[in-house]
C-alpha positions in Angstrom: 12.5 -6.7 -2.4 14.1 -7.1 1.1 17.3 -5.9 1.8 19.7 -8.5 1.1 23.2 -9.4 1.6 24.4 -8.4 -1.3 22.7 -5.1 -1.1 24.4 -4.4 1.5 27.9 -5.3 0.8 26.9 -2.8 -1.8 26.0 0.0 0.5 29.3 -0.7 2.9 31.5 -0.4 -0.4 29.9 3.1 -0.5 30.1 3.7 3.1 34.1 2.7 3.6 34.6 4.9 0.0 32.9 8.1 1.3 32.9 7.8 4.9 36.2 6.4 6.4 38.1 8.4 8.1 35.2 10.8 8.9 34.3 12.1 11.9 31.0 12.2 13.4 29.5 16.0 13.9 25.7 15.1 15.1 23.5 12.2 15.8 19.8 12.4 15.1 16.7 9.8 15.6 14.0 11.1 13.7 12.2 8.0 14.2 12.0 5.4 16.8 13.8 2.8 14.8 16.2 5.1 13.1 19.6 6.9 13.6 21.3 9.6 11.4 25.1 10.1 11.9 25.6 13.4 10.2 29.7 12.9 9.4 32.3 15.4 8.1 34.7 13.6 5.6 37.2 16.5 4.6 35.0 19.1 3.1 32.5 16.5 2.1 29.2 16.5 5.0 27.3 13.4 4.4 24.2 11.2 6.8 24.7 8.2 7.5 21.3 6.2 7.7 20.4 3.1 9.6 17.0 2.0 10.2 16.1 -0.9 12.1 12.6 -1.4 11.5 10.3 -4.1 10.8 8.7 -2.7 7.5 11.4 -1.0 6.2 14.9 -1.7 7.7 18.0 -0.1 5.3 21.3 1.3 5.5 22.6 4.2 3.1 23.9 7.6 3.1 21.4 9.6 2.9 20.1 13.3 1.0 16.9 13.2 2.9 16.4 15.5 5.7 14.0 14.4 8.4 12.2 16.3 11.3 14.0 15.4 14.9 12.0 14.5 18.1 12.4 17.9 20.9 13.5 15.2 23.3 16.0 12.9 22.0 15.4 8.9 23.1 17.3 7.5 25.7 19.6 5.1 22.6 20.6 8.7 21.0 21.5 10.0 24.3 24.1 7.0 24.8 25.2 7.6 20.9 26.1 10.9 21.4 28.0 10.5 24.7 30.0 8.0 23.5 30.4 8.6 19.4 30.4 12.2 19.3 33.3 13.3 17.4 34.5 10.0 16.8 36.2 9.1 14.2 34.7 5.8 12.1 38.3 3.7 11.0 36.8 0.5 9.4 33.3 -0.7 7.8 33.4 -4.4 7.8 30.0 -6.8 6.4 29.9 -9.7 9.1 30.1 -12.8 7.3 27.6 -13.1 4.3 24.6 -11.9 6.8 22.6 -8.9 7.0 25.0 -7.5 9.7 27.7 -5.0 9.1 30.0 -3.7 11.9 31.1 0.3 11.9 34.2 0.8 13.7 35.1 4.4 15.4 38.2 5.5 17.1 37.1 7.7 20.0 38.1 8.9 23.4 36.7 7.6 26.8 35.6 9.8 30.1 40.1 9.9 31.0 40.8 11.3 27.2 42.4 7.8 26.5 41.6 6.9 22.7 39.6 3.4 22.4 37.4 1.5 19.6 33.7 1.6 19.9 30.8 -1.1 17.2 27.9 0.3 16.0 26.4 -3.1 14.7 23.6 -2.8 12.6 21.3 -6.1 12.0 19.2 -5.2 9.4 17.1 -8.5 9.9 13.4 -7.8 9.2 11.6 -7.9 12.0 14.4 -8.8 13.7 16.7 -5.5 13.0 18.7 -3.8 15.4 21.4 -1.5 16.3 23.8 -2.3 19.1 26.8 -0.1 20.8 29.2 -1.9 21.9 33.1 -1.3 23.3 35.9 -2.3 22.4 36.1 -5.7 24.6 32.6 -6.1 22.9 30.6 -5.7 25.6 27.1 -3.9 25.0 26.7 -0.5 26.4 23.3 0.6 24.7 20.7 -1.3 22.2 18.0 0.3 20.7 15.6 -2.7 20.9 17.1 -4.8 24.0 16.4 -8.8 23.7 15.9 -10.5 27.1 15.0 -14.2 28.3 11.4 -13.6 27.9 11.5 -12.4 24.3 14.4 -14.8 23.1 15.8 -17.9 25.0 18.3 -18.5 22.3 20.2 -14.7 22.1 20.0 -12.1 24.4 21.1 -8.8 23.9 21.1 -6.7 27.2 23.6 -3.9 28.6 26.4 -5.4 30.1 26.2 -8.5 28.0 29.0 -9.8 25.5 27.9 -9.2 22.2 27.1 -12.4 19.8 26.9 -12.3 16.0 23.6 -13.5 15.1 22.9 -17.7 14.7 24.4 -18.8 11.3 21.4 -20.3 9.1 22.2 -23.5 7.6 23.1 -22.3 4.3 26.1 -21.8 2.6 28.1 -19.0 1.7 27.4 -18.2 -1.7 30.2 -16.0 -2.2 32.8 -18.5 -1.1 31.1 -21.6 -3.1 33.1 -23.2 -5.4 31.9 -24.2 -9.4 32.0 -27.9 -8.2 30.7 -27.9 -5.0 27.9 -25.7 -7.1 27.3 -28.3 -9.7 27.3 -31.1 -7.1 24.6 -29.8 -5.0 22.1 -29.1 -7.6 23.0 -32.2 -9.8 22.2 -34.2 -6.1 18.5 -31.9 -6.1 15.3 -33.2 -7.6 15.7 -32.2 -11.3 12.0 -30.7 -11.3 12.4 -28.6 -8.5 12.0 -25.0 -9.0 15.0 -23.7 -9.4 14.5 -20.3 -7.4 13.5 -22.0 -4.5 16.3 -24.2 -4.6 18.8 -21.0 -4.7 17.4 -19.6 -1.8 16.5 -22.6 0.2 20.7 -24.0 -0.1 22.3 -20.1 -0.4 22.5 -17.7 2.4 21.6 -13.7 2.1 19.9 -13.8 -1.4 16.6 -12.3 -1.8 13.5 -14.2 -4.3 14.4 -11.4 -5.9 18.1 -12.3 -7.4 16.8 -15.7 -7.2 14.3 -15.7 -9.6 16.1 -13.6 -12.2 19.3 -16.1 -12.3 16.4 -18.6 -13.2 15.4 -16.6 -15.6 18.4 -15.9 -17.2 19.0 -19.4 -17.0 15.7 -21.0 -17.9 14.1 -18.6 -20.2 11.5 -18.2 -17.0 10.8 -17.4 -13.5 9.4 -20.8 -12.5 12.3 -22.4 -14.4 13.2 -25.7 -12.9 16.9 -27.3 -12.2 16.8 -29.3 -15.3 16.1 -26.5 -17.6 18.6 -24.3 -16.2 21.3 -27.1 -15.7 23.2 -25.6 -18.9 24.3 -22.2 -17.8 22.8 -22.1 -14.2 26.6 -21.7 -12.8 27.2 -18.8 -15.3 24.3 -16.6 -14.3 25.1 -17.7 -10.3 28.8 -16.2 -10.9 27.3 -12.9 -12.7 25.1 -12.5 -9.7 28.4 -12.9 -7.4 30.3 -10.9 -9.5 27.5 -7.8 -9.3 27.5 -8.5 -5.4 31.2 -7.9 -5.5 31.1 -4.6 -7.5 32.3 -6.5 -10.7 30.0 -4.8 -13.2 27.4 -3.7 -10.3 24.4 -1.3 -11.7 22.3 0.4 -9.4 18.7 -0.5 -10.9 15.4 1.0 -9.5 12.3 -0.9 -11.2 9.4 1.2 -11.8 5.9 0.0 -12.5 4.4 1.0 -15.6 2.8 3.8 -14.2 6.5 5.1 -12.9 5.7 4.0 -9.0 9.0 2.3 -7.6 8.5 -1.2 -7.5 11.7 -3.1 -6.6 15.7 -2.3 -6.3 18.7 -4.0 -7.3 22.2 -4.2 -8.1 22.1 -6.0 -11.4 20.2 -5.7 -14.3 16.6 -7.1 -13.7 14.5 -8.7 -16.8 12.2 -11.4 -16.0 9.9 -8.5 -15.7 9.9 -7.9 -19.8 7.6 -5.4 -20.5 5.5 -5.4 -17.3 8.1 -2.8 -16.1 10.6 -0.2 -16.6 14.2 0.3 -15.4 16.0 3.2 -13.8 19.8 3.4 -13.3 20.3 5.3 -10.2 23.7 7.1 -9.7 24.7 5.5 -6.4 23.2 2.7 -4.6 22.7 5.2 -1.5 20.8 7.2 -3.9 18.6 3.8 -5.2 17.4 2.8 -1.4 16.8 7.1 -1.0 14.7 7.0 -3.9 13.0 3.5 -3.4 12.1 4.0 0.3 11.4 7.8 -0.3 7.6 7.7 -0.6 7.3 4.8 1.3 8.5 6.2 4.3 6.2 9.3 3.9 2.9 7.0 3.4 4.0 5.0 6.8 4.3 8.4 8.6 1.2 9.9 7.1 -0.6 6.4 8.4 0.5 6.7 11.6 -0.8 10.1 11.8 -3.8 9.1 10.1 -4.5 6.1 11.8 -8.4 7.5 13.6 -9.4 8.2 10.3 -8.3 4.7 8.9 -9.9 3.0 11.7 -13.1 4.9 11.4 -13.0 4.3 7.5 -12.5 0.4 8.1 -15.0 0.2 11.1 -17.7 1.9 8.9 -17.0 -0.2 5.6 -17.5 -3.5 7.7 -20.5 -2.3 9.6 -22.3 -1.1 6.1 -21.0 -4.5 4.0 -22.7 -6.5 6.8 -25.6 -4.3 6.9 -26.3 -5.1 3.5 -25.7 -9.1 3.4 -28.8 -8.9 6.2 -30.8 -6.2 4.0 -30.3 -8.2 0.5 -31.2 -11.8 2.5 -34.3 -9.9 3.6 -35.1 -8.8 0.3 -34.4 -12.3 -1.5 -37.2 -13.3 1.0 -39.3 -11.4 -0.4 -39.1 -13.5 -3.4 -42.0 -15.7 -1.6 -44.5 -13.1 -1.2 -46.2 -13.8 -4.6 -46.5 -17.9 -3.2 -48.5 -16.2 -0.4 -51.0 -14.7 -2.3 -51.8 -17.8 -3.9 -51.7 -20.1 -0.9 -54.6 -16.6 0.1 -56.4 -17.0 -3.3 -56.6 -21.2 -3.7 -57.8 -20.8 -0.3 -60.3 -18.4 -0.8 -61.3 -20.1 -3.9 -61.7 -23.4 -1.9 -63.2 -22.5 1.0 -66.6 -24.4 0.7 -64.1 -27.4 1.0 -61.9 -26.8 4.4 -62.9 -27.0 8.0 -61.1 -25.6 10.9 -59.0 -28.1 12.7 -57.1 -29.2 9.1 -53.6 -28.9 9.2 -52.9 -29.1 5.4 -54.8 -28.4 2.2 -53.9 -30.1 -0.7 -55.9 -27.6 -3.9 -55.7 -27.6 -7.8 -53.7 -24.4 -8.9 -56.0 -23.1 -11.3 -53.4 -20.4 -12.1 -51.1 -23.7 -13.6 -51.7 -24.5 -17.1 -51.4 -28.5 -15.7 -53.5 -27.3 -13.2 -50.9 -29.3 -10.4 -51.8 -29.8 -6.5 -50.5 -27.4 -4.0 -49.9 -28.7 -0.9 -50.7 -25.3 1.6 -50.1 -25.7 5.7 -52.9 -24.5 7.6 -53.0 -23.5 11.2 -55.5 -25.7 13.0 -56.8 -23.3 15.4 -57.5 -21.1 12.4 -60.5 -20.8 10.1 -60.0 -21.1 6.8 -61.0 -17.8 6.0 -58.5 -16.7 8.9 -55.5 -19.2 7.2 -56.5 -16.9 3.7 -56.4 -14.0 6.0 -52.6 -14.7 7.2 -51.3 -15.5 3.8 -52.8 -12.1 2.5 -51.0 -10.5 5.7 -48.2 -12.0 4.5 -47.8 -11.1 1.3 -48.7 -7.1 2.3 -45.7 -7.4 4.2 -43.5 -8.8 1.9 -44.9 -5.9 0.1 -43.8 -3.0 1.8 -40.6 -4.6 3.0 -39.1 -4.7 -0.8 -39.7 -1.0 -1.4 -38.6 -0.4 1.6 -35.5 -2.7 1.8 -34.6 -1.7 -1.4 -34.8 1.9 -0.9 -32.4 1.2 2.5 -30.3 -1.4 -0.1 -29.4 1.7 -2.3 -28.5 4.3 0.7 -26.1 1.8 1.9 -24.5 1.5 -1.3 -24.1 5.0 -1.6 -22.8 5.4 2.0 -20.4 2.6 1.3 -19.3 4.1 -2.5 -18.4 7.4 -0.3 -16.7 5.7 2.5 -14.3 4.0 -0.7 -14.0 7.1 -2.1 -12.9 8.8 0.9 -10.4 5.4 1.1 -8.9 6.1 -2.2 -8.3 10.2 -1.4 -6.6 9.1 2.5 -4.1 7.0 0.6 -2.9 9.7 -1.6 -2.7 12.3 1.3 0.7 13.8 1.3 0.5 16.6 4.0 -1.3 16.9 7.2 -3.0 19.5 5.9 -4.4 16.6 3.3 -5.7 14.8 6.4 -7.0 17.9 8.0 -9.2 18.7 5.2 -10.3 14.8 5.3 -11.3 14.7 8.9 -12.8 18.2 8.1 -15.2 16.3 5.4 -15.9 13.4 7.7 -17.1 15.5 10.2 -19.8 17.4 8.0 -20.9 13.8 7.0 -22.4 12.9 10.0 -19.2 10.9 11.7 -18.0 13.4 14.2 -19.4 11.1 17.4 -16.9 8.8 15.8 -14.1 11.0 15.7 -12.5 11.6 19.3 -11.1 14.5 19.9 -11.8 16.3 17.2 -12.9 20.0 16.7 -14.1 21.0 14.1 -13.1 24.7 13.1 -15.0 26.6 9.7 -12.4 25.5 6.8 -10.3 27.8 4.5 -10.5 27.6 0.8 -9.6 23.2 0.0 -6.5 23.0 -1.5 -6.4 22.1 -5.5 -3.6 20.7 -7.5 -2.8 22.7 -10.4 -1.8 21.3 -13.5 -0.6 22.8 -17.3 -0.8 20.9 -20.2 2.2 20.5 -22.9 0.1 23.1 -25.2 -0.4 25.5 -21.8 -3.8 24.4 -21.1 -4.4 25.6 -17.6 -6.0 21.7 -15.5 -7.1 21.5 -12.0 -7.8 18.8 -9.7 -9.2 17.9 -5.8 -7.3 16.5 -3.5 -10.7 15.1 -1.5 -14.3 15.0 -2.2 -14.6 18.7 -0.3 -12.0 20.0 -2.7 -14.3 18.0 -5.6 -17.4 19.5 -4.8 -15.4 23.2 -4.3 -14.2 22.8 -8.0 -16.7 21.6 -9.5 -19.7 23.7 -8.1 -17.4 27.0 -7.2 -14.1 27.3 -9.0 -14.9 25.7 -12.6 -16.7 27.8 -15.4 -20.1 26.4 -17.5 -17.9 26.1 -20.5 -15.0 24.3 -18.6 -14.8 20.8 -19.4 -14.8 17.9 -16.4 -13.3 15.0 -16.0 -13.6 11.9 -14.0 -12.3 7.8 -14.2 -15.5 5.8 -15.1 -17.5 3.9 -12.5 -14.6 4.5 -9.9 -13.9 6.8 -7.1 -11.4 9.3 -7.6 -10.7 13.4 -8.3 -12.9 15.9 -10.2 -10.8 17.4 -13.3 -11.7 20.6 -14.7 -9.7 21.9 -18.0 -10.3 25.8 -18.1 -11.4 27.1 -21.3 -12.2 30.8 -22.0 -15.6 30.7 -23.5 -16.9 27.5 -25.9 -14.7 29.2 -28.8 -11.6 28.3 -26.7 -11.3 24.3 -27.4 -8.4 22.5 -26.2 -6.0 20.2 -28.6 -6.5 16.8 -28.4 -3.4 16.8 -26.7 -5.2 18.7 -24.0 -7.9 16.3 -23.8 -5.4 13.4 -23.5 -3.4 14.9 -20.9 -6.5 16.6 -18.5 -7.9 12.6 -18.6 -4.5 11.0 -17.7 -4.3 13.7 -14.7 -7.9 12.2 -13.9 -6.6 8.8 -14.4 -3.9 8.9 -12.2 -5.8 10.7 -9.1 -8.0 7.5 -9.1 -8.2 4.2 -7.7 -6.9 3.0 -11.6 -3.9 4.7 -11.5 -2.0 1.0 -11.7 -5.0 0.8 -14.9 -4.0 0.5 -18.6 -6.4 2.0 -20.3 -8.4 3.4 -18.5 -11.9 4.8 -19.4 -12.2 8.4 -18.3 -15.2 10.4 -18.9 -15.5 14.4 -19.9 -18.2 16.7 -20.2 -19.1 20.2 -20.5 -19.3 21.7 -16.7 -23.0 22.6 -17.3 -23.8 19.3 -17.5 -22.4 18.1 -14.5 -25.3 18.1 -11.5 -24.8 18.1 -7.6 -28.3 16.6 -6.3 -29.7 18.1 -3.2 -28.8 16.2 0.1 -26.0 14.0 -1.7 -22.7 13.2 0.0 -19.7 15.3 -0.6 -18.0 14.9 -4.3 -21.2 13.1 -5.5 -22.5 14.4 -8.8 -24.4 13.4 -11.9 -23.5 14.1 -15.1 -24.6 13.3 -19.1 -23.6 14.4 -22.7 -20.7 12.6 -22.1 -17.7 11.0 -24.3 -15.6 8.3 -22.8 -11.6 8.6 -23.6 -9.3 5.7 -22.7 -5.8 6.5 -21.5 -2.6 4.8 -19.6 -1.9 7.4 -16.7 1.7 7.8 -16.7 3.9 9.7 -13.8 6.2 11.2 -15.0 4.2 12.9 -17.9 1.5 13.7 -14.7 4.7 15.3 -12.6 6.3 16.7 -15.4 2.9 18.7 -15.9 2.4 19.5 -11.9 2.6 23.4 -10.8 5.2 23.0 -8.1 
């Protein structure tokens, strides 16, 4: 969900509760599009987080703690000289817009006491944070706006600041019931009624807009008509929750557990396809919502050689192998060759040089139909048989080996997915270190710049114990894979791995074949191998298990490829908190 007006009025009630008449004690910018004002409310110490960027731009007070640049940016520079110690006296939403205005009472260069704006526009790809003083003139912006990027608003030092263009929408908190009514009994009755919400209402995200349909409607594509009976009633709950009249914090989690929208009102269109989580705070619902986001778009950025390589190679193999299978459905005509070579041969007696066609009987035909077989007139037609025989050799001994090339470029592009599926669970650096470590060894280091490769420690392995203290471990990558499976695991040991998709080697320890796991055990050691795996989204999802011994590593194969048999197939939902609850921390 994007951050929405109502969100925010949320998060400034919050703000103006905790944080006025604080004072600001330090000012970080861990990121290029964020600022953290660490501020000292009585005994209370509380971060104050604003971050204007395109993916992900949010204000709340914060429990995070983020690593700071050695040199602070210019913007953070001009923050501190002229916020430090300041004291924020008013927190004010401008209009109903994604714009809310921080007001500090601090002191200039002669000790004189003046106001100072920190404006934050959290605006999508349009979000920014602007200083201004107290005649609103701009003294520093993090993302300046000049004519060439914008000829309708600037934003430049020195400039008057200007509240961002009003949309031509209304105000939905300021709407009255019959202006309301009036608008959408004027509207196309079949029109769908989310779309009408947001297309006539400023600041309110699909979100909000779909679930007042809902509520309305009985559905999420419910139209005017069937929400014209309580359509007003559910818009004036969704006011009232933007107001902080029975407001809930709501974090909605896929079934899996993985955060999959925020709110501050109850959300049910989603029925069953999703749980809910009341948060304690709404600071504390954006924390938790954008928490592992923000990690994944700093572990991209740091691991964006490896996701270029990764793509690069996926689209050279896929087209590789449309040319190789075309080829091979070629091939297809080899056995028309040999019988244009045979009627030939067969009808030889009859044909002279210089004929450009033959038409034969096809004796190999139980209607014995004519074949109509080009000839090359400078040809005899023992040479024509000749060149159709040639033919039909080569068509030969380009199927094995096409085919043989066919199944090495699947296997190369299988690994390449694999490796895919462990980089977007990487949580550390030392995750992508081990990663560019088993790239390397396959053969890509040309593609890999700057990169040296040093002799690797021990791969890291997640550690697991099951609800009846059965002892479970996992790989992070297919290095860590092969090191568990081929290394660390005992014969007896029993493996796991999601069917027919790439993922993580589980191995559930068991001392000796008379120690069997509960099927408890057995249930829990597959969801583990579930959820490391491109299904973890899955229901039911088919996991297979084996003894160790009879899992195989051929000779030559890429890393974390095995073969296995003996198997049984176990079908499980991989839930997260049951996976987390069960982690070794």
């Amino acid at each position: 969900m994007a951050f929405d007006a109502g969100m925010l009025a949320c998060i400034l009630r919050e703000v103006d509760e905790k944080l006025n008449g604080g004072k600001i004690e330090k000012i970080y910018m861990p990121q290029r599009d964020m600022v953290v004002l660490q501020m000292k409310n009585g005994r209370d110490v509380y971060r104050l987080l604003i971050n204007a960027g395109a993916s992900s731009p949010r204000m709340c007070i914060t429990a995070e703690k983020s690593e700071n640049p050695a040199v602070p940016p210019m913007f953070c520079m001009a923050l501190r000289k002229h916020l430090g110690g300041a004291k924020l006296i008013r927190v004010e939403q401008i209009g109903f817009e994604r714009a809310a205005r921080l007001t500090f009472e601090a002191y200039d260069e002669m000790g004189f006491k003046t106001e100072k704006y920190l404006i934050a526009e959290i605006m999508g790809k349009y979000s920014n944070l602007i200083l201004s003083g107290g005649d609103d003139k701009m003294i520093g912006i993090l993302k300046p706006v000049d004519f060439t990027t914008s000829q309708k608003r600037q934003l430049l030092p020195g400039m008057r600041y200007e509240e961002p263009p009003k949309q031509d929408k209304l105000d939905p908190m300021t709407v009255t019931e019959r202006d309301f009514n009036r608008i959408m009994g004027d509207a196309d009755p079949t029109a769908v009624a989310e779309k009408k919400l947001t297309a006539t209402f400023a600041g309110m995200a699909s979100l909000h807009a779909r679930e007042i349909a809902f509520r309305a409607g009985g559905h999420t594509a419910a139209t005017l008509e069937e929400c014209s009976r309580s359509l007003w009633r559910e818009f004036s709950a969704y006011r009232d929750a933007v107001q902080g009249k029975g407001a809930v914090p709501t974090l909605i989690l896929s079934p899996q557990g993985a955060p999959k929208e925020y709110s501050y009102m109850d959300i049910r269109q989603y029925g069953d396809g999703a749980k809910t989580a009341p948060m304690e705070s709404f600071s504390a619902l954006i924390d938790a919502y954008f928490a592992q986001r923000s990690r994944q778009d700093v572990l991209q950025q740091r691991a964006s050689d490896i996701l270029r390589l990764l793509h690069n190679a996926e689209s050279r193999i896929e087209k590789k192998l449309a040319v190789q299978t075309a080829e091979l459905t070629e091939c297809d005509s080899g056995d028309t060759y040999k019988l244009y070579g045979d009627l030939i041969t067969a009808n030889i007696y009859r044909l002279k040089k210089g004929m450009k066609q033959a038409d034969l009987e096809n004796y190999y035909a139980e209607d014995a139909a004519c074949v109509s077989i080009p000839l090359e007139v400078n040809l005899t037609p023992a040479q024509n048989a000749q060149k159709y025989y040639k033919k039909y050799n080569k068509t030969k001994s380009a199927r094995i080996h096409l085919t043989e090339q066919i199944e090495q470029a699947k296997a190369e592009l299988e690994y390449i997915r694999t490796v895919q599926d462990f980089l977007s669970r990487a949580e550390t650096e030392k995750d992508l270190g081990e990663i560019r470590g088993e790239l390397y060894q396959s053969g890509y280091a040309s593609k890999m710049k700057n990169y040296t490769w040093k002799k690797p420690a021990a791969p890291t392995l997640l550690r697991f114990v099951t609800e009846d203290g059965r002892q479970v471990l996992c790989g992070k990558n297919n290095t860590a894979n092969d090191y568990l499976t081929t290394k660390v695991a005992d014969r007896s040991d029993w493996w796991f791995h999601v069917k027919n998709q790439p993922g993580s080697h589980v191995v559930m320890s068991c001392d000796g074949e008379q120690d069997e796991p509960t099927d408890r055990d057995f249930t829990q050691a597959a969801m583990i191998a579930a959820y490391y795996s491109k299904a973890s989204d899955g229901v039911m999802v088919p996991v297979d298990y084996t003894r160790v011994r009879y899992v195989k590593k051929p000779s030559g194969s890429k890393p974390g490829f095995v073969t296995y048999s003996t198997n049984w197939t176990a079908y499980v939902t991989p839930e997260k908190d049951t996976v987390e609850r069960m982690k070794v921390k």
